[in-house]
CHARMM-style PDB file with segment names, atoms N, HN, CA, C and O in Angstrom:
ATOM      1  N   UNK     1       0.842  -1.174   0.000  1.00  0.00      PROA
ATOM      2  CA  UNK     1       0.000   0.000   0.000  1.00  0.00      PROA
ATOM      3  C   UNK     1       0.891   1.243   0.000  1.00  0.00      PROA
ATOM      4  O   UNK     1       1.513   1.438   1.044  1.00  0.00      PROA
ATOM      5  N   UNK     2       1.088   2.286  -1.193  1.00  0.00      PROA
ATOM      6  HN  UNK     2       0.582   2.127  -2.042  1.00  0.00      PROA
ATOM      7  CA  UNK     2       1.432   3.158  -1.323  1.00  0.00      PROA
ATOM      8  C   UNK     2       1.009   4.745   0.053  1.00  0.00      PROA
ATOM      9  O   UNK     2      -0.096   5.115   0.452  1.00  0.00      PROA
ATOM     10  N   UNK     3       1.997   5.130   0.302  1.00  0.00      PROA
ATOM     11  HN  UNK     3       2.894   4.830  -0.022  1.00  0.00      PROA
ATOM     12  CA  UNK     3       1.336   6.136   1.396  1.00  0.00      PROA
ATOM     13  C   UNK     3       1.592   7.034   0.701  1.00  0.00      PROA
ATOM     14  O   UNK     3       2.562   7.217  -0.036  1.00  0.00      PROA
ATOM     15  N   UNK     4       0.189   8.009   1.039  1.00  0.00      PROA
ATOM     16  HN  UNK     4      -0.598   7.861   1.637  1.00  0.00      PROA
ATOM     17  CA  UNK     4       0.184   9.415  -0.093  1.00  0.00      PROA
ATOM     18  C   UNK     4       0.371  10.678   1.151  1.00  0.00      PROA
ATOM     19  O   UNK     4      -0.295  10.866   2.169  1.00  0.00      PROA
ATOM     20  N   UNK     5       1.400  11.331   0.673  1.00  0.00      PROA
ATOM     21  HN  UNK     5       1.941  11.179  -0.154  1.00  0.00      PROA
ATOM     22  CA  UNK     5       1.541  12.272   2.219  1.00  0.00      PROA
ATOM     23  C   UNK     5       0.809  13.320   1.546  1.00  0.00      PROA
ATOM     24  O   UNK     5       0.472  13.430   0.367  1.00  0.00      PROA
ATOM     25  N   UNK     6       0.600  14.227   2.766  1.00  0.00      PROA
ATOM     26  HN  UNK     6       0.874  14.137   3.723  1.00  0.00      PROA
ATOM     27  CA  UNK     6      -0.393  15.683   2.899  1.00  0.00      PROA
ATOM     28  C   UNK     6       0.631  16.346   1.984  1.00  0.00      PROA
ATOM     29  O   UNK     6       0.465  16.553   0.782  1.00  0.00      PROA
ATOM     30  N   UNK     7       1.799  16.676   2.764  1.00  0.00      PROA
ATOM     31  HN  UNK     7       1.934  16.507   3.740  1.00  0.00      PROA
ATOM     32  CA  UNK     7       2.461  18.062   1.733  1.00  0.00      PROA
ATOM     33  C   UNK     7       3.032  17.521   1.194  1.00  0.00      PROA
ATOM     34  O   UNK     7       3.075  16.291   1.210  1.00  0.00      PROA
ATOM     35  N   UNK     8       4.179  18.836  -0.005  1.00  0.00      PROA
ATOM     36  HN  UNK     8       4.143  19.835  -0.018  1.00  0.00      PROA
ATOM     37  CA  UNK     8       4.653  18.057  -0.821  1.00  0.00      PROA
ATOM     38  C   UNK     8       6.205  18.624  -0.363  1.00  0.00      PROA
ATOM     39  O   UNK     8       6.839  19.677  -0.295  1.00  0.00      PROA
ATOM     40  N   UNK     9       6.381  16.879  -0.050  1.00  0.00      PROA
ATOM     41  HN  UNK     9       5.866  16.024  -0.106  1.00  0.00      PROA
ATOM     42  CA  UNK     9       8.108  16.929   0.688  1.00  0.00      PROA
ATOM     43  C   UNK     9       9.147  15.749  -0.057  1.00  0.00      PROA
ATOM     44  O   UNK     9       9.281  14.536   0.105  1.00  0.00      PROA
ATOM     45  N   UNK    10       9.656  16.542  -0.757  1.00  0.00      PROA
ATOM     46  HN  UNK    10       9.547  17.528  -0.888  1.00  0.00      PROA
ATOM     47  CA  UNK    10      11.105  15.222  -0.978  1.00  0.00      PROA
ATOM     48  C   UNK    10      12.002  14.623   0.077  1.00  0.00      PROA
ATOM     49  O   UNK    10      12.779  15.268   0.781  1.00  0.00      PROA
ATOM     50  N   UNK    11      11.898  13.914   0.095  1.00  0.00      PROA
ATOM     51  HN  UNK    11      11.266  13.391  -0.477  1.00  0.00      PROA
ATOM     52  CA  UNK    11      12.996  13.174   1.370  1.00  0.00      PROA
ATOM     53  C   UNK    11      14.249  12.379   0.452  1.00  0.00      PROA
ATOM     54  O   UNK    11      14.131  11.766  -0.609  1.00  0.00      PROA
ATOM     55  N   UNK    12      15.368  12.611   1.207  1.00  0.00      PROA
ATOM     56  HN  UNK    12      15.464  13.108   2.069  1.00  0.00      PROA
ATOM     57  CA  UNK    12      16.727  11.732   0.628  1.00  0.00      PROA
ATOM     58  C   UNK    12      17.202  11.110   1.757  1.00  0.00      PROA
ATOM     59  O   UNK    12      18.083  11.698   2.384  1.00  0.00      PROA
ATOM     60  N   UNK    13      16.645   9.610   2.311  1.00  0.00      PROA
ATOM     61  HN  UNK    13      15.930   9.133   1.801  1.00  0.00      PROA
ATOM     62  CA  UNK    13      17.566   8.540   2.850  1.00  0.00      PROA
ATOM     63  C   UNK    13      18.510   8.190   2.616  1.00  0.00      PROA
ATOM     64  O   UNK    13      18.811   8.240   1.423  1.00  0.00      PROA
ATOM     65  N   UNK    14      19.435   7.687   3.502  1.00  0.00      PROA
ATOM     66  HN  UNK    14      19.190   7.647   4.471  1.00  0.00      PROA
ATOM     67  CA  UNK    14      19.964   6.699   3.643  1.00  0.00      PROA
ATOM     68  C   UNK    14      20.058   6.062   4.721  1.00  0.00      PROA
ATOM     69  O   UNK    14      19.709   6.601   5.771  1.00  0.00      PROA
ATOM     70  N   UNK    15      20.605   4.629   4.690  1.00  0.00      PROA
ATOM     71  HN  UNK    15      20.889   4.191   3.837  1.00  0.00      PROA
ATOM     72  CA  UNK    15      20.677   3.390   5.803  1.00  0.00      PROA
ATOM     73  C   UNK    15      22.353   3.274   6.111  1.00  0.00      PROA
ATOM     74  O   UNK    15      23.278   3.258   5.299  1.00  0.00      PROA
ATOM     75  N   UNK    16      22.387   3.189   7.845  1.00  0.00      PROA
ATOM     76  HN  UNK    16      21.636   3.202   8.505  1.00  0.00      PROA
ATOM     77  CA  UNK    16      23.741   2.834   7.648  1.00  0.00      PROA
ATOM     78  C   UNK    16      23.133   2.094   9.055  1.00  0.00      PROA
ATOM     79  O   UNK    16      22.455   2.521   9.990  1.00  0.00      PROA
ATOM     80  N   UNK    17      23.864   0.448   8.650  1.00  0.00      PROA
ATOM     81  HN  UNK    17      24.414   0.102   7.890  1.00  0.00      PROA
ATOM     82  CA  UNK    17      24.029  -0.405   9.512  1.00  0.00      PROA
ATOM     83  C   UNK    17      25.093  -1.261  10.089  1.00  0.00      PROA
ATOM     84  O   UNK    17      26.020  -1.218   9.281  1.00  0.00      PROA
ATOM     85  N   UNK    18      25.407  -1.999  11.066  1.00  0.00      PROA
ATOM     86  HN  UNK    18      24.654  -2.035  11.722  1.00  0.00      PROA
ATOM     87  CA  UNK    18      26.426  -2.254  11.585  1.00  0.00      PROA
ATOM     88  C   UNK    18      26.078  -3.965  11.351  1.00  0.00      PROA
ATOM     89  O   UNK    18      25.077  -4.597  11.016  1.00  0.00      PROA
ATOM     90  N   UNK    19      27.159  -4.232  11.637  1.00  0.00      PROA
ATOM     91  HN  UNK    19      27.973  -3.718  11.909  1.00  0.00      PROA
ATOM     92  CA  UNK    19      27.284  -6.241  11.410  1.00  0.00      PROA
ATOM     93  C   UNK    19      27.496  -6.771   9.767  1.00  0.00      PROA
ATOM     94  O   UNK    19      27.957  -6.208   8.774  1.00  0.00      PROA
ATOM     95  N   UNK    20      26.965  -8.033   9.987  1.00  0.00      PROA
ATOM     96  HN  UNK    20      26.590  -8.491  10.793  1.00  0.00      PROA
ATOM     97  CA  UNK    20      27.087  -8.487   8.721  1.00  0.00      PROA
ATOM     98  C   UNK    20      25.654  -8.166   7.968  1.00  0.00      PROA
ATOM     99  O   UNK    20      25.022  -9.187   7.698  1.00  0.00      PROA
ATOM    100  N   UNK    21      25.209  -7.274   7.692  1.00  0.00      PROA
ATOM    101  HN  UNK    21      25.723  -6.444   7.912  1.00  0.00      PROA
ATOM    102  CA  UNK    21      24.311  -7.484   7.158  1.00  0.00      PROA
ATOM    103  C   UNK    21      24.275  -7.475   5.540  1.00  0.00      PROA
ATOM    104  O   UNK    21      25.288  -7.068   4.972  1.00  0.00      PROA
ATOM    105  N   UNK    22      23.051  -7.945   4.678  1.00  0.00      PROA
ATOM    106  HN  UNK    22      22.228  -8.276   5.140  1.00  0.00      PROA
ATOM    107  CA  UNK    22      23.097  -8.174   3.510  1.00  0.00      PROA
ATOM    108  C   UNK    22      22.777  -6.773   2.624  1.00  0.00      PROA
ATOM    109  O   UNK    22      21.613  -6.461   2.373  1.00  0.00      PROA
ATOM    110  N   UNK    23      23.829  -6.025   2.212  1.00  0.00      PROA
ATOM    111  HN  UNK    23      24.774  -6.278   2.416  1.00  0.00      PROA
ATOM    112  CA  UNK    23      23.844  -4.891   1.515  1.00  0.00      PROA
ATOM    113  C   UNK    23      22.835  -4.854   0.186  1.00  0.00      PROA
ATOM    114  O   UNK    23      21.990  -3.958   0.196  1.00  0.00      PROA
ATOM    115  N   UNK    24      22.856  -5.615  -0.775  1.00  0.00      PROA
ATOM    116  HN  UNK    24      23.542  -6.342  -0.783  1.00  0.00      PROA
ATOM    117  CA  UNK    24      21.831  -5.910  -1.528  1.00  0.00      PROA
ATOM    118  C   UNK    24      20.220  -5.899  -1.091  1.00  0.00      PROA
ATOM    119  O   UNK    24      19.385  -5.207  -1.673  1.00  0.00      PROA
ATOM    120  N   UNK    25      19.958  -6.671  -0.109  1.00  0.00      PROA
ATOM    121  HN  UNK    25      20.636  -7.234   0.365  1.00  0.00      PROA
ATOM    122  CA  UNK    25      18.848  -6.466   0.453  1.00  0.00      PROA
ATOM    123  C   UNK    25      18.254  -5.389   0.823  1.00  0.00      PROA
ATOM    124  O   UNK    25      17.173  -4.909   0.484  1.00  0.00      PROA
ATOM    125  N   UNK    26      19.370  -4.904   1.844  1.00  0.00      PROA
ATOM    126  HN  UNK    26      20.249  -5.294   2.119  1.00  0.00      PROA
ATOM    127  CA  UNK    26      19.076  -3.568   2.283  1.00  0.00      PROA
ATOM    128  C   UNK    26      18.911  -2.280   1.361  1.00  0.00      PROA
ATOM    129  O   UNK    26      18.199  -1.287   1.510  1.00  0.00      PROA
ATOM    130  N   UNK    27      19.632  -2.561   0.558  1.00  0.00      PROA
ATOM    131  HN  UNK    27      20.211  -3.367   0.437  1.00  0.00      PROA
ATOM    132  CA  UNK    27      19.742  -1.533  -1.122  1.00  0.00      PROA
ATOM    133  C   UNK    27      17.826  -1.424  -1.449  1.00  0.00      PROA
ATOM    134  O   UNK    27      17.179  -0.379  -1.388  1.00  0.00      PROA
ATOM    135  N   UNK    28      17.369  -2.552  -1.724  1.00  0.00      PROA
ATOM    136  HN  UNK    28      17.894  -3.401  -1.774  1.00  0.00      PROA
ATOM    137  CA  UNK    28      16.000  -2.920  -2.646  1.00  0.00      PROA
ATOM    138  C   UNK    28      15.625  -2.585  -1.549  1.00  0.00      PROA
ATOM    139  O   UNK    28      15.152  -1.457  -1.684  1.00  0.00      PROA
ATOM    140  N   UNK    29      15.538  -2.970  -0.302  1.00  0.00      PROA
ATOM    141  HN  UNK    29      15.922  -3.886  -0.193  1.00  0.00      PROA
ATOM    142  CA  UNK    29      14.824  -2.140   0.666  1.00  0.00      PROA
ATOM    143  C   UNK    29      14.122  -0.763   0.416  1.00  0.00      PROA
ATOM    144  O   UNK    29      13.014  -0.340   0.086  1.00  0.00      PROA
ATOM    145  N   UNK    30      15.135  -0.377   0.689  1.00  0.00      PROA
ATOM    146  HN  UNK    30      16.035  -0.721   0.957  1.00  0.00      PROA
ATOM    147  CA  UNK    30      15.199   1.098   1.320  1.00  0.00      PROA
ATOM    148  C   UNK    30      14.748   1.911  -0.195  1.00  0.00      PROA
ATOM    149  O   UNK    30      14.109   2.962  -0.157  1.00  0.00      PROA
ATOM    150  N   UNK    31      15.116   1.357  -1.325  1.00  0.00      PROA
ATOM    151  HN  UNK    31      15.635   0.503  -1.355  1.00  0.00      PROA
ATOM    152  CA  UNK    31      14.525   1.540  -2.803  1.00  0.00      PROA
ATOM    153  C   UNK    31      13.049   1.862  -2.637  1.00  0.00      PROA
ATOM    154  O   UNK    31      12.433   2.928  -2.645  1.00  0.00      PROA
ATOM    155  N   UNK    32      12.619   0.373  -2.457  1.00  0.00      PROA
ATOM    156  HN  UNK    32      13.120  -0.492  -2.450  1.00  0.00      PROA
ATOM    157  CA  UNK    32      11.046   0.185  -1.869  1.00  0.00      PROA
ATOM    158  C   UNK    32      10.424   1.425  -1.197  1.00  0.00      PROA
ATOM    159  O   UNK    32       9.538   2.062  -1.767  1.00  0.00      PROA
ATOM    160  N   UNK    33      10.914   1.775   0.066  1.00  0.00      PROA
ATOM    161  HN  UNK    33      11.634   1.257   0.529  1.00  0.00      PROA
ATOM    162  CA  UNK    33      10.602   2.517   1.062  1.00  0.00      PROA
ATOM    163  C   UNK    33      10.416   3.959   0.676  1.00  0.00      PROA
ATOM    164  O   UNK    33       9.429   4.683   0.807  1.00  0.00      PROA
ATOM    165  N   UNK    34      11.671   4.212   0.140  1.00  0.00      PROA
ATOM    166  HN  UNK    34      12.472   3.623   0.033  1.00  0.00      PROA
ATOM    167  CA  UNK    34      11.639   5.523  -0.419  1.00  0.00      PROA
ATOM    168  C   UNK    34      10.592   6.136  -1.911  1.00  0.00      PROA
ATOM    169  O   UNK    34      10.294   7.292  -2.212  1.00  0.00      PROA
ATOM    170  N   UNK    35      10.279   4.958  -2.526  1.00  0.00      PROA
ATOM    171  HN  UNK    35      10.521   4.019  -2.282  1.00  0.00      PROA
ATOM    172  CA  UNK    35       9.230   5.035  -3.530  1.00  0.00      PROA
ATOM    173  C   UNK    35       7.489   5.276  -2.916  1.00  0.00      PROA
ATOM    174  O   UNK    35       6.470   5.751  -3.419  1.00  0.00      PROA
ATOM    175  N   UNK    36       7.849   4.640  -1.525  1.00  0.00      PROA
ATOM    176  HN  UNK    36       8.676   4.255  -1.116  1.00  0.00      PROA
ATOM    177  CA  UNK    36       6.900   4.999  -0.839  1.00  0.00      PROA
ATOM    178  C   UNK    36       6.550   6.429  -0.760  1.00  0.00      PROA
ATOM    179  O   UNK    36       5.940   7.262  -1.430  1.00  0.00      PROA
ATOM    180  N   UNK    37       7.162   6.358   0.285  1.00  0.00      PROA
ATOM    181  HN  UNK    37       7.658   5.682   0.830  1.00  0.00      PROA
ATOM    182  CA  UNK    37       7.756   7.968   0.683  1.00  0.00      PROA
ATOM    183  C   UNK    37       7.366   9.296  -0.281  1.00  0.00      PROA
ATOM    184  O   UNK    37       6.784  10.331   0.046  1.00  0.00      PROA
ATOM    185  N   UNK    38       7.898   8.888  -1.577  1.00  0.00      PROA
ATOM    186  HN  UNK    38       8.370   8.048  -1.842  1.00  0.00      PROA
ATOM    187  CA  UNK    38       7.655   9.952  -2.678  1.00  0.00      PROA
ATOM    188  C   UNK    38       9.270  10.494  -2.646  1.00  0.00      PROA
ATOM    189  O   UNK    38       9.528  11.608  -3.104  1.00  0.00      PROA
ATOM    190  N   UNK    39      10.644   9.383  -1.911  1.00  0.00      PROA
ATOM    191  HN  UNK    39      10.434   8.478  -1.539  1.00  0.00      PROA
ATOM    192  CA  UNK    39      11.751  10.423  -2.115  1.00  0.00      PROA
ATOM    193  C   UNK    39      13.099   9.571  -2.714  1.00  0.00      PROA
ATOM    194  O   UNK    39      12.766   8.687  -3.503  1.00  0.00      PROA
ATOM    195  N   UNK    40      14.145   9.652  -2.545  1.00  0.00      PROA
ATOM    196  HN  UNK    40      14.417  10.371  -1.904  1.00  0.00      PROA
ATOM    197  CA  UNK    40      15.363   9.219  -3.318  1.00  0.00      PROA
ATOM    198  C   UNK    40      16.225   8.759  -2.155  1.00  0.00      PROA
ATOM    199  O   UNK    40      16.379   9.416  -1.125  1.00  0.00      PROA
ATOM    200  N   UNK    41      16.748   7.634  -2.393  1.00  0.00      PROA
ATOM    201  HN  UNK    41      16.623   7.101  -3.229  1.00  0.00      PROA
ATOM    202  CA  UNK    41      17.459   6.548  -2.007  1.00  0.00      PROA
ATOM    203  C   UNK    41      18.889   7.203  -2.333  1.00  0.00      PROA
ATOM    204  O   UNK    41      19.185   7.684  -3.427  1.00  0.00      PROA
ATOM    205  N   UNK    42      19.948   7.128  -0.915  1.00  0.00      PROA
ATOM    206  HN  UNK    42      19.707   6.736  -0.027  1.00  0.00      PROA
ATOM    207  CA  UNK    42      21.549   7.591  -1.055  1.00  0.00      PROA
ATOM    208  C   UNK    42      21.896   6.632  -0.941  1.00  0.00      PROA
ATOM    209  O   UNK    42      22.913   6.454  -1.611  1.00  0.00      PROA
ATOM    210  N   UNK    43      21.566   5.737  -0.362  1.00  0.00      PROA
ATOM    211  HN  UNK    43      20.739   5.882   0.182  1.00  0.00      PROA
ATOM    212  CA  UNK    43      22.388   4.154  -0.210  1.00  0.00      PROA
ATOM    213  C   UNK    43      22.306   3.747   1.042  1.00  0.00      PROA
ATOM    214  O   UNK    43      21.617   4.249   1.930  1.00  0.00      PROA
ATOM    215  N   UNK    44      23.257   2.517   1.134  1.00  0.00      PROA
ATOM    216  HN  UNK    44      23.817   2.110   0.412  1.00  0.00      PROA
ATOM    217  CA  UNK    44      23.140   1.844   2.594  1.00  0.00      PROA
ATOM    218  C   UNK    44      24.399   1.132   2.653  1.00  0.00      PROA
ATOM    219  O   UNK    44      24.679   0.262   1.829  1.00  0.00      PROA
ATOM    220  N   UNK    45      25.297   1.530   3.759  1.00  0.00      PROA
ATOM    221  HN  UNK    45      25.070   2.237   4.429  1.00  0.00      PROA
ATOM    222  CA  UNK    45      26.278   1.495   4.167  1.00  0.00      PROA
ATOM    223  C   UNK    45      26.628   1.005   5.224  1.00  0.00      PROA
ATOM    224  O   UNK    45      25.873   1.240   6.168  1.00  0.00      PROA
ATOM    225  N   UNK    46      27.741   0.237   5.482  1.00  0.00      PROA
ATOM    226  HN  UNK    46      28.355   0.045   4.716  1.00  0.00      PROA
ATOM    227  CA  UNK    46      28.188  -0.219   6.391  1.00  0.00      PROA
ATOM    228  C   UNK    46      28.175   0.333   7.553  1.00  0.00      PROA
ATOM    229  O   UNK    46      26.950   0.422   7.633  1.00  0.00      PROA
ATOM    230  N   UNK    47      28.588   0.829   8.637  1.00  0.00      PROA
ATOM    231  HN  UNK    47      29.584   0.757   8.572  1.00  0.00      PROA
ATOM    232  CA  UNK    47      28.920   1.648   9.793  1.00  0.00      PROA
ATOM    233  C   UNK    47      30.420   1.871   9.708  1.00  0.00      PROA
ATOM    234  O   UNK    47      30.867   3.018   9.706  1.00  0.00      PROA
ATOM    235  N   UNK    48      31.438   0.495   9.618  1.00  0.00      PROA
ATOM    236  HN  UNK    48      31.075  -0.437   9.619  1.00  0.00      PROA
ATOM    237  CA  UNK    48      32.987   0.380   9.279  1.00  0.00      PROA
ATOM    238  C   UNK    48      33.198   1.800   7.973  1.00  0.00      PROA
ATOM    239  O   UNK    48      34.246   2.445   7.951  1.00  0.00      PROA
ATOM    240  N   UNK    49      32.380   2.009   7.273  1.00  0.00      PROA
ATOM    241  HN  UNK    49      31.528   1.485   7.291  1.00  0.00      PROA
ATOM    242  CA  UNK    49      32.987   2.313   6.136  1.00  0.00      PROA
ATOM    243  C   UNK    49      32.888   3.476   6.093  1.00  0.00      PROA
ATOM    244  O   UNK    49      32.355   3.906   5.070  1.00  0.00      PROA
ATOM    245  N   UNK    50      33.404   4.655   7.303  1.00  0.00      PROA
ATOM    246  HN  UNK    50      33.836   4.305   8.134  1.00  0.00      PROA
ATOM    247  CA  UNK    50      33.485   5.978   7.424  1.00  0.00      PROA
ATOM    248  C   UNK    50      33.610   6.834   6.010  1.00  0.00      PROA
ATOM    249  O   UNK    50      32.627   7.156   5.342  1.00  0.00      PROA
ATOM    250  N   UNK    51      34.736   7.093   5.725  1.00  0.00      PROA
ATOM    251  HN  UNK    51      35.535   6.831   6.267  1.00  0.00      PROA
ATOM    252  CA  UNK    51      34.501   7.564   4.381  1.00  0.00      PROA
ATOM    253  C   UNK    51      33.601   7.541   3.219  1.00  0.00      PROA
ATOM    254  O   UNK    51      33.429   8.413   2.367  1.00  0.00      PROA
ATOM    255  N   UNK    52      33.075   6.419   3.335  1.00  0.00      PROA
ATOM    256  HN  UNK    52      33.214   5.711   4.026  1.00  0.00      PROA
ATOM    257  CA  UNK    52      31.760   6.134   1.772  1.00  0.00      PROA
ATOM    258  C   UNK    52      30.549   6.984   2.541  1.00  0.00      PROA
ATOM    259  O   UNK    52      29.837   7.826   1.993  1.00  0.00      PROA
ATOM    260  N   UNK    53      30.477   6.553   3.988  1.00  0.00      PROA
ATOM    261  HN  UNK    53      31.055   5.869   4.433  1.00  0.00      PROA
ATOM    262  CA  UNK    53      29.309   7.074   4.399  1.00  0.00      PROA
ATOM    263  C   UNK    53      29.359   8.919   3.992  1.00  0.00      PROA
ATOM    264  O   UNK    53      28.475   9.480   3.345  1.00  0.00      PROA
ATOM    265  N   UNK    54      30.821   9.730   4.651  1.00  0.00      PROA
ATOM    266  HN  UNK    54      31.539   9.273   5.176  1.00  0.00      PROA
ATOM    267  CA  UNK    54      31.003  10.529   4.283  1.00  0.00      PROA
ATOM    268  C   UNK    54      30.750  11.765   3.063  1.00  0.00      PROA
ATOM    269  O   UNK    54      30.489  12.968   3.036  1.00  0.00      PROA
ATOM    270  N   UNK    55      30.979  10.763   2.195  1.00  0.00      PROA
ATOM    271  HN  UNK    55      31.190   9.786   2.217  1.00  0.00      PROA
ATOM    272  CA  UNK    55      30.982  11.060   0.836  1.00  0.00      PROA
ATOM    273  C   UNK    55      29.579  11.283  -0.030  1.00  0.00      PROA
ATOM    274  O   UNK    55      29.213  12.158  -0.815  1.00  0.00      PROA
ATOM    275  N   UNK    56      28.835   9.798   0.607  1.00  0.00      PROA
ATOM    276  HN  UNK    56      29.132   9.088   1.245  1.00  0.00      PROA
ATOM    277  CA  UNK    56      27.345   9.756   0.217  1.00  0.00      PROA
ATOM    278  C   UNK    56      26.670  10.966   0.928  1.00  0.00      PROA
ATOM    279  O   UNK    56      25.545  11.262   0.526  1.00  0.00      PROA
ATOM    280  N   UNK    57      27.386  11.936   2.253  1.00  0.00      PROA
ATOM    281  HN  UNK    57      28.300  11.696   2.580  1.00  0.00      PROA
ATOM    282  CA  UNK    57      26.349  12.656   2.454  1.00  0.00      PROA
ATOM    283  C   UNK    57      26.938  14.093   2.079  1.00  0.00      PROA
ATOM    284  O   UNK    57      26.328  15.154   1.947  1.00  0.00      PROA
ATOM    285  N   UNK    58      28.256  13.828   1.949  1.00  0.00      PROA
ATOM    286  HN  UNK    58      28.751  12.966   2.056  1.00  0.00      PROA
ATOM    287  CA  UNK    58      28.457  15.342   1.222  1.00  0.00      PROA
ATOM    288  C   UNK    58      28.264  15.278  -0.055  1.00  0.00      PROA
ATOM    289  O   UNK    58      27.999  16.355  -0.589  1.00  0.00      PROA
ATOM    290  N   UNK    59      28.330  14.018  -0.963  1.00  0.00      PROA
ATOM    291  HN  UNK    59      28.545  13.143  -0.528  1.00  0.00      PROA
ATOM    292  CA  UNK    59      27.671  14.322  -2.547  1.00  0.00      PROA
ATOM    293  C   UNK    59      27.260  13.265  -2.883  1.00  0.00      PROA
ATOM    294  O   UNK    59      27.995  12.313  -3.144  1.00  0.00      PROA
ATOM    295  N   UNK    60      25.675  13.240  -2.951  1.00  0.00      PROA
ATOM    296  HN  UNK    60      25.078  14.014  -2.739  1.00  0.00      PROA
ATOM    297  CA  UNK    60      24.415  12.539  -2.758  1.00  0.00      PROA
ATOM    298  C   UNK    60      24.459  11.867  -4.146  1.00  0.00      PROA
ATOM    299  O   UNK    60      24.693  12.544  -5.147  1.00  0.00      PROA
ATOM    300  N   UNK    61      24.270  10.737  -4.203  1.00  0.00      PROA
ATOM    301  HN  UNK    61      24.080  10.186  -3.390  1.00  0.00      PROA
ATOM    302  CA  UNK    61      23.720  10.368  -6.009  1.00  0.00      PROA
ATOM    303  C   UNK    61      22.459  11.091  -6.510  1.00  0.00      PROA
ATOM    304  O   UNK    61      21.377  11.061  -5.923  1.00  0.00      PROA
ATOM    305  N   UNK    62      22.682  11.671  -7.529  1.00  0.00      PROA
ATOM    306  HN  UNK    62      23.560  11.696  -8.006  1.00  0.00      PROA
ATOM    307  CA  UNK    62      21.825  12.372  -8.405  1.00  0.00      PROA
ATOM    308  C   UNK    62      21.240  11.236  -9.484  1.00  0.00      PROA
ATOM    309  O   UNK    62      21.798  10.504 -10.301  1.00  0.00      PROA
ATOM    310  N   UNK    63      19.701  11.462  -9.052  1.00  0.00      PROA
ATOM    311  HN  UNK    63      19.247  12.056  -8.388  1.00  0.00      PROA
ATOM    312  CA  UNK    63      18.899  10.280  -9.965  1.00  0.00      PROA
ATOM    313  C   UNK    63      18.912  10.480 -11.447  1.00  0.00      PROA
ATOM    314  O   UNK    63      18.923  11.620 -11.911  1.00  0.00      PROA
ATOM    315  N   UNK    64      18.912   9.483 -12.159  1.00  0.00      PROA
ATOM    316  HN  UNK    64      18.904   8.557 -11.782  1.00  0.00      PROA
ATOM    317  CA  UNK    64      19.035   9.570 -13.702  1.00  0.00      PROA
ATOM    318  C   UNK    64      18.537  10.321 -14.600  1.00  0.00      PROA
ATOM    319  O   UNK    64      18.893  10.654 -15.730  1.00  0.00      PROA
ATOM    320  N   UNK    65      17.171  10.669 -13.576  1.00  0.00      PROA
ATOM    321  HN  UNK    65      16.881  10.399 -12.657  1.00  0.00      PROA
ATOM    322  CA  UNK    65      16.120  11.644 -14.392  1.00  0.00      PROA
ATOM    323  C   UNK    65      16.323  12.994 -14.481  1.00  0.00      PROA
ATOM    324  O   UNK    65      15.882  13.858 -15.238  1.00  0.00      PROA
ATOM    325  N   UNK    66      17.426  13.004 -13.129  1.00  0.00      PROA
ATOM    326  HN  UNK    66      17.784  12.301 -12.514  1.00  0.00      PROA
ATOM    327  CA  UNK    66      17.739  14.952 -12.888  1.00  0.00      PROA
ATOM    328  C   UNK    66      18.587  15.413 -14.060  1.00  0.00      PROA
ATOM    329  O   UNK    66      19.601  14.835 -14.450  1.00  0.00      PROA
ATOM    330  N   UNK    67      17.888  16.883 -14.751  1.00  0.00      PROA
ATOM    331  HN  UNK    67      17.064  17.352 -14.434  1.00  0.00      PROA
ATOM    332  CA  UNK    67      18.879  17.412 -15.568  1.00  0.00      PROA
ATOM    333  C   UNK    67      19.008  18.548 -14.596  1.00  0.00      PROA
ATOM    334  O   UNK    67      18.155  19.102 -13.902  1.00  0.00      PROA
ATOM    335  N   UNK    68      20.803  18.828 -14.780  1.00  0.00      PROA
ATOM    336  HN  UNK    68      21.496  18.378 -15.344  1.00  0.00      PROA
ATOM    337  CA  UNK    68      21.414  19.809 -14.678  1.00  0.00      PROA
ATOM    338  C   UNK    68      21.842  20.692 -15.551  1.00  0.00      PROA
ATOM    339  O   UNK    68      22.534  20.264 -16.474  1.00  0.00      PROA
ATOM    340  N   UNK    69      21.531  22.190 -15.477  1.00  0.00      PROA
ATOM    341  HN  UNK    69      20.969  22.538 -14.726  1.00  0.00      PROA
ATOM    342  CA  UNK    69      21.501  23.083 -16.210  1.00  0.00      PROA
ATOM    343  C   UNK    69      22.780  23.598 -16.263  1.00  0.00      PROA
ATOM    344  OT1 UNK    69      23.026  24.568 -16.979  1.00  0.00      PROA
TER     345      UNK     69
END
């Protein structure tokens, strides 16, 4: 079931988890979630992996559809 929010808000997640967990999974996850949402998926990251996390939040993936002028 799709949730339709009141205003109109973009949201940009991301997941950062600790252990072994299954990165792929968590990827389509949070994909899922955010389609919910109405917003864009940064990724999902280890906790170990300081720098990527870093990086993903100082320069966000830009979705395929965005043109830049």
């Amino acid at each position: 079931m799709k949730h339709y929010l009141r205003y109109k808000k973009h949201y940009k997640m991301g997941l950062i988890y600790k252990g072994n967990g299954n990165q792929e999974f968590l990827e389509k996850w949070l994909e899922r979630v955010m389609i919910n949402l109405d917003g864009t998926s940064i990724g999902t990251y280890n906790i170990e992996n300081k720098e990527e996390i870093l990086n993903a939040l100082i320069y966000p993936k830009i979705p395929n559809n965005f043109i830049h002028w």
